[in-house]
Backbone atoms as SQL, in Angstrom:
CREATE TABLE atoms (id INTEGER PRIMARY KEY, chain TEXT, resi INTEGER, resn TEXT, atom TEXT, x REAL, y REAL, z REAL);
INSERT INTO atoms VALUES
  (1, 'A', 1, 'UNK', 'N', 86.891, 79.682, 151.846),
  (2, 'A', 1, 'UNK', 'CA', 87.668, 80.188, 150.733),
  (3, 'A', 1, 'UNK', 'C', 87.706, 79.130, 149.638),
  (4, 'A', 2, 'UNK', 'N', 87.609, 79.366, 148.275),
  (5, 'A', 2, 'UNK', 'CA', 87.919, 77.969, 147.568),
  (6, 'A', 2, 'UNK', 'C', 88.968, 78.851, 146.378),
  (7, 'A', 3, 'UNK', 'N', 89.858, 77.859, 146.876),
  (8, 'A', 3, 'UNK', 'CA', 91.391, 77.523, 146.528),
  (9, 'A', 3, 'UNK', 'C', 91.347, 77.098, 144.717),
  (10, 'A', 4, 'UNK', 'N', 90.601, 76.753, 144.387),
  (11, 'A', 4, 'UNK', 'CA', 90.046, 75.812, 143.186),
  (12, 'A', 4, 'UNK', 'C', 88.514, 75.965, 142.613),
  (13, 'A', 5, 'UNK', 'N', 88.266, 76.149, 141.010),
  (14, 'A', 5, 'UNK', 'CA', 86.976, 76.198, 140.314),
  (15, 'A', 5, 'UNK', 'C', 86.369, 74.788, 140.926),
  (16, 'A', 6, 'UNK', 'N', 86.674, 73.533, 141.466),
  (17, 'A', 6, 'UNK', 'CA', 86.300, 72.387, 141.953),
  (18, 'A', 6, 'UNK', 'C', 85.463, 72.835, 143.136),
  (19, 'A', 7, 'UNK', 'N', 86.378, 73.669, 144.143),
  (20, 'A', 7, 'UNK', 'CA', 85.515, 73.468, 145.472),
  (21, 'A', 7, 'UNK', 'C', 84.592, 74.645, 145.735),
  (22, 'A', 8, 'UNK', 'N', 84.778, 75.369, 144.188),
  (23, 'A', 8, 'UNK', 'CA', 83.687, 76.424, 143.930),
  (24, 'A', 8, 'UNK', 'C', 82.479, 75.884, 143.540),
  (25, 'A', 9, 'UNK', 'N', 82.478, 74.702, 142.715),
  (26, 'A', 9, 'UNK', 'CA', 81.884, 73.630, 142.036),
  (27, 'A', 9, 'UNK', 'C', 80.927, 72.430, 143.525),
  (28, 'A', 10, 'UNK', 'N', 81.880, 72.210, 144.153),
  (29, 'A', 10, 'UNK', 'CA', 81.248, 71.454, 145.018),
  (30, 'A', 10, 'UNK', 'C', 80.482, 71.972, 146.148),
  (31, 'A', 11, 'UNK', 'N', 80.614, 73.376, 146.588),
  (32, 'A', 11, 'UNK', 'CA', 80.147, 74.397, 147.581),
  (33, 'A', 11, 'UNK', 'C', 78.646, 74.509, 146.480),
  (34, 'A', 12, 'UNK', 'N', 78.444, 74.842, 145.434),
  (35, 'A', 12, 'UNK', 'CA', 77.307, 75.447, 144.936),
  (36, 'A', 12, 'UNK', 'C', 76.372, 73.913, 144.616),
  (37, 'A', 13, 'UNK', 'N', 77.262, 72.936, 144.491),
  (38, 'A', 13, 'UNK', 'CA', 75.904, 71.166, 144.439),
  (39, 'A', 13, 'UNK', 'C', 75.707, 71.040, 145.739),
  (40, 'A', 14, 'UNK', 'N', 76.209, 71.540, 146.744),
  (41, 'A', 14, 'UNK', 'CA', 76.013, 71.163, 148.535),
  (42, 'A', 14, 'UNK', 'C', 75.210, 71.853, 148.672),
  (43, 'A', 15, 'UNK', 'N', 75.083, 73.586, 148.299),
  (44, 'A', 15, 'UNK', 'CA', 74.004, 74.359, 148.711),
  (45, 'A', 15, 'UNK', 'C', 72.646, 74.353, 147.729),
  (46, 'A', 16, 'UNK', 'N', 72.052, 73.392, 146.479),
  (47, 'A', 16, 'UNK', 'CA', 71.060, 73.006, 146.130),
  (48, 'A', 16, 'UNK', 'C', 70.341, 71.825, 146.285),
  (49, 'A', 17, 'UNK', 'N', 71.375, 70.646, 146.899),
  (50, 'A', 17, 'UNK', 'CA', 71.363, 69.235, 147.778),
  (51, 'A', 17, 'UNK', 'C', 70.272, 69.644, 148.540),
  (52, 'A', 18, 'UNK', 'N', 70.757, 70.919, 149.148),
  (53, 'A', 18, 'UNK', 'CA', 70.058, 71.056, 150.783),
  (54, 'A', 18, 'UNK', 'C', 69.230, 72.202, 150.387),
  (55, 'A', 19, 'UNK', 'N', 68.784, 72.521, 149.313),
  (56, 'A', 19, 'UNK', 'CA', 67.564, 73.653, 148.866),
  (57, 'A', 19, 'UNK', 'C', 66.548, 72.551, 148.511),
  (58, 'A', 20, 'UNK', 'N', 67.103, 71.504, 147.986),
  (59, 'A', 20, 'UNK', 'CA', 65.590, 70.512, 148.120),
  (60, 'A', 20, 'UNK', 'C', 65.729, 69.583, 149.062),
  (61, 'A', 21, 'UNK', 'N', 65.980, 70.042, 149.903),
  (62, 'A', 21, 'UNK', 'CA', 65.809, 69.142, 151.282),
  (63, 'A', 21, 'UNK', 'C', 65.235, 70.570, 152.126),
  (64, 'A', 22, 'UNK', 'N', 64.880, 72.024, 151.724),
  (65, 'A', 22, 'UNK', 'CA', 64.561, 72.737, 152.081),
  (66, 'A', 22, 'UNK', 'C', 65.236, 73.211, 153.238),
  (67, 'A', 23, 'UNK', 'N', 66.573, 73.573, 153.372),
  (68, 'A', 23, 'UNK', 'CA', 67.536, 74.093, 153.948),
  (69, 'A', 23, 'UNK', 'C', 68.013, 75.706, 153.094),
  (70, 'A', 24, 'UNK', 'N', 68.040, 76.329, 153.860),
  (71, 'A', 24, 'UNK', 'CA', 68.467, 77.508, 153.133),
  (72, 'A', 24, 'UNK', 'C', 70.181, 77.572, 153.735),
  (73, 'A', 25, 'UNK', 'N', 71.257, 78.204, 153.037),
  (74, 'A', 25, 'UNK', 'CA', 72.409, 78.402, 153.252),
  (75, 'A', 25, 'UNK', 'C', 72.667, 79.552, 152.797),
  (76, 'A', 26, 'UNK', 'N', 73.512, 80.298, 154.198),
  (77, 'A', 26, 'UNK', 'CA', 73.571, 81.738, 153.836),
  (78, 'A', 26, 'UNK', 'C', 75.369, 81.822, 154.526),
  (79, 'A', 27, 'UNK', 'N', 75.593, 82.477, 153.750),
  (80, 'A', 27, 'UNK', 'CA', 76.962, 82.455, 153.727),
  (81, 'A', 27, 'UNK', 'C', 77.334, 83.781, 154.105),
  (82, 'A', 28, 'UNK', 'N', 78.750, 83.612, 155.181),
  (83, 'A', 28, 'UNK', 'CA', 79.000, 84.610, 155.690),
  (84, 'A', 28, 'UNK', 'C', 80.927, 84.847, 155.448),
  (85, 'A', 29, 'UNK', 'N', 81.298, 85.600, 155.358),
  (86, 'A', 29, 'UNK', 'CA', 82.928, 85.772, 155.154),
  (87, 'A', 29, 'UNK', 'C', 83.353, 86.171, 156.949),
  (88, 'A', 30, 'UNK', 'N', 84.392, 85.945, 157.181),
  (89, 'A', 30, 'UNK', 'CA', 84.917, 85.936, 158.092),
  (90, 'A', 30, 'UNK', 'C', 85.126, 87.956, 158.833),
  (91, 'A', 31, 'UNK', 'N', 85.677, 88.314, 157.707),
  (92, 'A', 31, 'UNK', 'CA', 85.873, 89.637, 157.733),
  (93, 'A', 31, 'UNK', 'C', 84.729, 90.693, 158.001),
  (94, 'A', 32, 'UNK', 'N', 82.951, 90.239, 156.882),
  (95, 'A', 32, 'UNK', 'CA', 81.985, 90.802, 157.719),
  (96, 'A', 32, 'UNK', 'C', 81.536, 90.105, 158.971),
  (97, 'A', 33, 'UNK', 'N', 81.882, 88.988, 159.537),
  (98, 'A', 33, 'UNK', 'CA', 81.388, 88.540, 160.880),
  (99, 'A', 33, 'UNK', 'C', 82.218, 89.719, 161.726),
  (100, 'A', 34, 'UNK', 'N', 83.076, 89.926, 161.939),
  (101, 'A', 34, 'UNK', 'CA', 84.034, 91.016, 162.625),
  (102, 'A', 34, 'UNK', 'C', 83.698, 92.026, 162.452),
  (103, 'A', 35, 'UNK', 'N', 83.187, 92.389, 161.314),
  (104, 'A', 35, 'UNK', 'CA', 83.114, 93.849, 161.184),
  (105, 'A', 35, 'UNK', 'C', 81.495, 94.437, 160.701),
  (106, 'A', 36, 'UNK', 'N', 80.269, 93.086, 160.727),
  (107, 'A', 36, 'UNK', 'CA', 79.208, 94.171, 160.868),
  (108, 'A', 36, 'UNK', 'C', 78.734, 92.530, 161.775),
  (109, 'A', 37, 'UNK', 'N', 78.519, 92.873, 163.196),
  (110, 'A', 37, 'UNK', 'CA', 78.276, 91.463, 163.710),
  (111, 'A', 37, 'UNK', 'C', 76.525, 92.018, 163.881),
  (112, 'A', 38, 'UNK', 'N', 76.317, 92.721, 163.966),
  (113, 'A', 38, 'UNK', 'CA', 74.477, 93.673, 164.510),
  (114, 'A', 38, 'UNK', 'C', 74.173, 94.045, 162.757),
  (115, 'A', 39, 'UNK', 'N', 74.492, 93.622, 161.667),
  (116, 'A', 39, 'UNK', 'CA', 73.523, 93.742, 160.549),
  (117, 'A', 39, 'UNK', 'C', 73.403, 92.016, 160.290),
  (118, 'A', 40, 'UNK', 'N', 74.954, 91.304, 160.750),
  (119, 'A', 40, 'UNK', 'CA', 74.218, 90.021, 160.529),
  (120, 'A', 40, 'UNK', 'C', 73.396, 89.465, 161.054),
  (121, 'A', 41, 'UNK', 'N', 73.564, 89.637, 162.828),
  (122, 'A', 41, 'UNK', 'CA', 72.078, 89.319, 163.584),
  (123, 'A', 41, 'UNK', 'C', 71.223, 89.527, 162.813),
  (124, 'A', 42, 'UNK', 'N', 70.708, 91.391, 162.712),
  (125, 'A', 42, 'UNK', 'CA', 69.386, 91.426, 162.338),
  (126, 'A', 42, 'UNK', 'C', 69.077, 90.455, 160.736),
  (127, 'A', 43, 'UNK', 'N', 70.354, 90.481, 159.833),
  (128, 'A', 43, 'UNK', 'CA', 69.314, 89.632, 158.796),
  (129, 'A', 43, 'UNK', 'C', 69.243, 88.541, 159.192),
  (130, 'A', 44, 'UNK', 'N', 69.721, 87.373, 159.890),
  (131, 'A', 44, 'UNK', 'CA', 69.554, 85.816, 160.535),
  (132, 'A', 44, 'UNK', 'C', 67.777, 86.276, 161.139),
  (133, 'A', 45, 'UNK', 'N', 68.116, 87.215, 162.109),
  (134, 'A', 45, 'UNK', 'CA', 66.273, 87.374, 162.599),
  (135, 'A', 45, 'UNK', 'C', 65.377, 87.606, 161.898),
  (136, 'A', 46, 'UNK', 'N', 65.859, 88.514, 160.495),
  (137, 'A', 46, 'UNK', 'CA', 64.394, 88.117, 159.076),
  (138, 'A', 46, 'UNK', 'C', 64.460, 87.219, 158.634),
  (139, 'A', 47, 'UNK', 'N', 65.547, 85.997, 158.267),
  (140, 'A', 47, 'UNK', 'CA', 65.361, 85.010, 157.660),
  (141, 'A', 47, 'UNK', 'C', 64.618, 84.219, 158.628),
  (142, 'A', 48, 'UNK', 'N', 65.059, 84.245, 160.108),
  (143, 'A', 48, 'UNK', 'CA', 64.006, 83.385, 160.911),
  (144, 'A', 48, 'UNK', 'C', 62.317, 83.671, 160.732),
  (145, 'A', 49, 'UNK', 'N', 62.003, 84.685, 161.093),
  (146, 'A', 49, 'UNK', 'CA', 60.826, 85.197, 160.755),
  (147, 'A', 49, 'UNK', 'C', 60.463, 84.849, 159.661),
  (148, 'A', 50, 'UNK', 'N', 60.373, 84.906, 158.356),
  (149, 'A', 50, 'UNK', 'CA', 60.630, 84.390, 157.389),
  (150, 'A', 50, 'UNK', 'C', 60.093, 83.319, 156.966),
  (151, 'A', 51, 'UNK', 'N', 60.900, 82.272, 157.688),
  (152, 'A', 51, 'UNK', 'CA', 60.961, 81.051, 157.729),
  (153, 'A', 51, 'UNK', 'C', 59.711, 80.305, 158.494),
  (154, 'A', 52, 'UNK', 'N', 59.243, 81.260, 159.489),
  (155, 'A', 52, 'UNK', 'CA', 58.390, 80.762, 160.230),
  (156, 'A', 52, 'UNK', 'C', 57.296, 80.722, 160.214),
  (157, 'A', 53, 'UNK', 'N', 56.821, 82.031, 158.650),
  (158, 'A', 53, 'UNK', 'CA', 55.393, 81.805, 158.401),
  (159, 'A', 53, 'UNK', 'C', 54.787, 80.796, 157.628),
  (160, 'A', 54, 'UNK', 'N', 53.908, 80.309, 157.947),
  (161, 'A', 54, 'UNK', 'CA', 52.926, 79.241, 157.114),
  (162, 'A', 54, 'UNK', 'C', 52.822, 79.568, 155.439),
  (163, 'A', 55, 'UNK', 'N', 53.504, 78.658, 155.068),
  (164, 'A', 55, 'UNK', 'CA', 53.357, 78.565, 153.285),
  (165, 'A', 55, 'UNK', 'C', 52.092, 79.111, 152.986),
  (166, 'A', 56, 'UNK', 'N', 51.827, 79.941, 151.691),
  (167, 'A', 56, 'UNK', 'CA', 50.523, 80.421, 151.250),
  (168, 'A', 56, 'UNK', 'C', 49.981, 79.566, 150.487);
């Protein structure tokens, strides 16, 4: 949750830190973890897939 435009501010320089360190960050709310837990699996398993093919 951010409480403050700051830790809205510091959440979005943490998640491009780690886009060039080639980390992807995918963000989840508490409320869809509970309430669609089998659409988040399946997208985590396309981003794996995904992730796993050889750069073109």
């Amino acid at each position: 949750m951010h409480g403050t435009a700051r830790n809205f501010q510091t959440d979005r320089r943490r998640d491009s830190v780690l886009a060039a360190q080639d980390f992807q960050t995918l963000r989840y709310t508490w409320q869809r973890l509970r309430a669609e837990p089998a659409a988040i699996a399946a997208e985590l398993r396309r981003v794996l897939t995904l992730r796993r093919r050889p750069a073109a």
